[in-house]
Wavefront OBJ file of the C-alpha trace (Angstrom):
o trace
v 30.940 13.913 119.723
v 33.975 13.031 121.316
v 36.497 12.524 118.906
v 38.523 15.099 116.284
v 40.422 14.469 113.531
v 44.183 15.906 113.241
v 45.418 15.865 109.563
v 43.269 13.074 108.842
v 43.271 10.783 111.803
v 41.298 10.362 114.804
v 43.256 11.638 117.688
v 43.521 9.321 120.745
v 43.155 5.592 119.249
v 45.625 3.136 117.947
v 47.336 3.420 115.063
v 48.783 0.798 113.100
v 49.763 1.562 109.633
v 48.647 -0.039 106.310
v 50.706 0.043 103.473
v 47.212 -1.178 101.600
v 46.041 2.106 100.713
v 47.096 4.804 97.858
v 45.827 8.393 96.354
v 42.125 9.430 96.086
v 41.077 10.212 92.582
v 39.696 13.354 94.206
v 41.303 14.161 97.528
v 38.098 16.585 99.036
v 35.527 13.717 97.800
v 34.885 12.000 100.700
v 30.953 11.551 100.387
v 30.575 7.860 102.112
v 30.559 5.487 104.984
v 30.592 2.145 104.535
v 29.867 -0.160 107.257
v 31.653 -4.348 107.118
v 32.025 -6.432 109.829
v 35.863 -8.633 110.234
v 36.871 -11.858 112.514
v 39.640 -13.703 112.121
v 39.780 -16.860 112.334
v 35.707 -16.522 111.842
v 34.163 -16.117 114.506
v 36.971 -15.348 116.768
v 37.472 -11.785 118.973
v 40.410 -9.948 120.587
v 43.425 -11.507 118.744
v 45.956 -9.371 116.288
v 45.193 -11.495 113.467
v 43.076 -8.256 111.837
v 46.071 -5.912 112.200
v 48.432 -8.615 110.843
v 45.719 -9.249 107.902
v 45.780 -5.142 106.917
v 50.013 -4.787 107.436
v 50.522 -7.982 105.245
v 51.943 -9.771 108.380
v 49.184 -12.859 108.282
v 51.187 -15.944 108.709
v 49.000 -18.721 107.005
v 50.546 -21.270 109.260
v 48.763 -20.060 111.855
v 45.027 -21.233 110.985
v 43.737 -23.044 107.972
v 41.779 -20.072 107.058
v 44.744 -17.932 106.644
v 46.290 -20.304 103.675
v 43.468 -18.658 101.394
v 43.961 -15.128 102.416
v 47.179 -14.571 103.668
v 48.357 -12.820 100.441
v 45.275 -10.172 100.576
v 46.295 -6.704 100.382
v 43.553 -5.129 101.973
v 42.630 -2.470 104.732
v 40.178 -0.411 106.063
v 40.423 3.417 107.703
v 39.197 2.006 111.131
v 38.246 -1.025 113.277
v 35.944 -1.214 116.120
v 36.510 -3.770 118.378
v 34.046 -5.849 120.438
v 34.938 -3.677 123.659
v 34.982 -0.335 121.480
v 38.807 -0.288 120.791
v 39.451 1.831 118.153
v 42.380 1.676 115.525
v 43.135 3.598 112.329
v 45.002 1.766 109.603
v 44.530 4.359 107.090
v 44.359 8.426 106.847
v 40.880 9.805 105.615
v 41.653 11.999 102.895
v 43.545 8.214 101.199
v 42.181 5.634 99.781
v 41.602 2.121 102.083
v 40.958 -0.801 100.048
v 38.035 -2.102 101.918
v 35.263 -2.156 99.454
v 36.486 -3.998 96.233
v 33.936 -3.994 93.211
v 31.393 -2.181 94.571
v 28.273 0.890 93.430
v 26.553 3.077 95.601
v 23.721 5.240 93.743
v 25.324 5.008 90.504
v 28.736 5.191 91.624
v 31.085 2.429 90.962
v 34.061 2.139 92.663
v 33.395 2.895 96.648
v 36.760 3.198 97.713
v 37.399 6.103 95.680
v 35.518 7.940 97.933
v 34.444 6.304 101.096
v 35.860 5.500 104.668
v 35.494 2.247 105.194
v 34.617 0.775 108.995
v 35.584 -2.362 110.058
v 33.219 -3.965 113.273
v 34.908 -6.309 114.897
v 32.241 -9.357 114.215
v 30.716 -12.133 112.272
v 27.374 -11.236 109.855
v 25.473 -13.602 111.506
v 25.986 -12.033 114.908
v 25.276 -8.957 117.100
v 26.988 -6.013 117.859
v 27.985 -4.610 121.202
v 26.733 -1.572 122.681
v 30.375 0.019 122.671
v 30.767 -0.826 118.951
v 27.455 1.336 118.484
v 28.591 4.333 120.813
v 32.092 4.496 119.354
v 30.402 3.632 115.412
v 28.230 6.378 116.117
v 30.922 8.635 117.293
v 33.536 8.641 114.717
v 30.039 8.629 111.980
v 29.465 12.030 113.758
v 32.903 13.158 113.439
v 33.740 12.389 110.348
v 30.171 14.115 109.325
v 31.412 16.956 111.086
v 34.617 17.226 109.189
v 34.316 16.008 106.082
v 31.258 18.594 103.943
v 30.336 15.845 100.989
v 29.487 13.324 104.292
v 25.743 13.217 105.584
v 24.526 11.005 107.646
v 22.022 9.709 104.955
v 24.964 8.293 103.523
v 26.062 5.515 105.325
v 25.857 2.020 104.322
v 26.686 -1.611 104.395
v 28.818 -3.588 102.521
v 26.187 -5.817 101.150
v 24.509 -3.136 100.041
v 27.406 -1.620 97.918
v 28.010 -5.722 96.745
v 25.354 -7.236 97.608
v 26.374 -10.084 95.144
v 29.478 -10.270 96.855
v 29.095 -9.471 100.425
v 26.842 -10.191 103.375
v 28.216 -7.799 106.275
v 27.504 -6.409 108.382
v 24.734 -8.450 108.016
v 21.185 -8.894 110.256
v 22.710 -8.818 113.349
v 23.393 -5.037 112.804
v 20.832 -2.623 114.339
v 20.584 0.301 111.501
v 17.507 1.628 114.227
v 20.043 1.927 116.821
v 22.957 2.860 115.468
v 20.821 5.692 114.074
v 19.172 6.836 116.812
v 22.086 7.520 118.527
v 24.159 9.089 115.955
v 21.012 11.350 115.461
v 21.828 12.479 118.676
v 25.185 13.800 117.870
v 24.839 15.419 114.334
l 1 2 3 4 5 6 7 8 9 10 11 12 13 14 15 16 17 18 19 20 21 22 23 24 25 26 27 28 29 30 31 32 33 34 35 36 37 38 39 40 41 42 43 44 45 46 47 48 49 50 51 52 53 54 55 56 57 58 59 60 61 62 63 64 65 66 67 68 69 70 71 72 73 74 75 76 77 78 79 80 81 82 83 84 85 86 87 88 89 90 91 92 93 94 95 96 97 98 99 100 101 102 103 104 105 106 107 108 109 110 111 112 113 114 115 116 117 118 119 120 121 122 123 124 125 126 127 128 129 130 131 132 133 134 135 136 137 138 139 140 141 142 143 144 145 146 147 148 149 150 151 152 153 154 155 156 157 158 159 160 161 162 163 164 165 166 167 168 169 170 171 172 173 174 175 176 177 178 179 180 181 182 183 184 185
């Protein structure tokens, strides 16, 4: 483990801030990870279009695609890019608004207390080995600081919506990622 967290925010990555986020019903619950994948336009890698999307900047003139979500007001706490970039949109202890309607063991409601990670991606596509290592990393951090966290709870998106959502979809190694986060916890 690598990285630390300073009042909430991984030291030495980007920041770019989110408006798109607000209070925690409960501040010290913090008790999941939840795992999406993000390209925008789909399918297309290392452009700002994702920081514009989670600021409220997207201009919809600039691709088709953007006409039908430019007035989203959503965010995540971090994205990993293809070459293991990391940026924070949104302090831990607040609430991103990355899952929408969503249940995990019960538990409606996912953003109320989960981080949610962003892989820079497509669900029908693989992940790089840098997204793992630095996915793995943060995981092991956040474990670390966070007590309600365990690394038996970390999921996917379609498995907190599965009606809803597909990412980060069969292209993601859960054997992998695991085996090398076991590692670090």
């Amino acid at each position: 483990m690598t990285l630390t967290i300073v009042d909430h925010w991984l030291t030495h990555v980007n920041q770019v801030i989110s408006p798109n986020h607000d209070h925690r019903p409960d501040e010290n619950d913090i008790s999941l990870i939840v795992i999406h994948c993000i390209s925008l336009p789909p399918g297309e890698f290392e452009n700002n279009y994702i920081d514009q999307l989670f600021t409220n900047c997207l201009n919809p003139d600039d691709h088709q695609y953007f006409i039908a979500i430019s007035n989203l007001t959503v965010s995540a706490h971090i994205l990993i890019k293809r070459n293991g970039q990391v940026t924070q949109y949104v302090p831990f202890n607040r609430r991103a608004w990355h899952a929408g309607q969503s249940c995990y063991m019960g538990r409606a409601s996912c953003n109320d207390f989960s981080i949610g990670i962003e892989l820079e991606g497509t669900d029908s596509g693989l992940y790089t080995k840098s997204q793992y290592n630095q996915l793995a990393d943060i995981s092991a951090s956040l474990i670390d600081r966070y007590p309600s966290l365990s690394i038996n709870h970390i999921t996917g998106h379609s498995d907190i919506a599965p009606q809803r959502k597909t990412d980060p979809g069969p292209g993601f190694d859960w054997l992998y990622f695991y085996s090398i986060l076991n590692n670090m916890v």
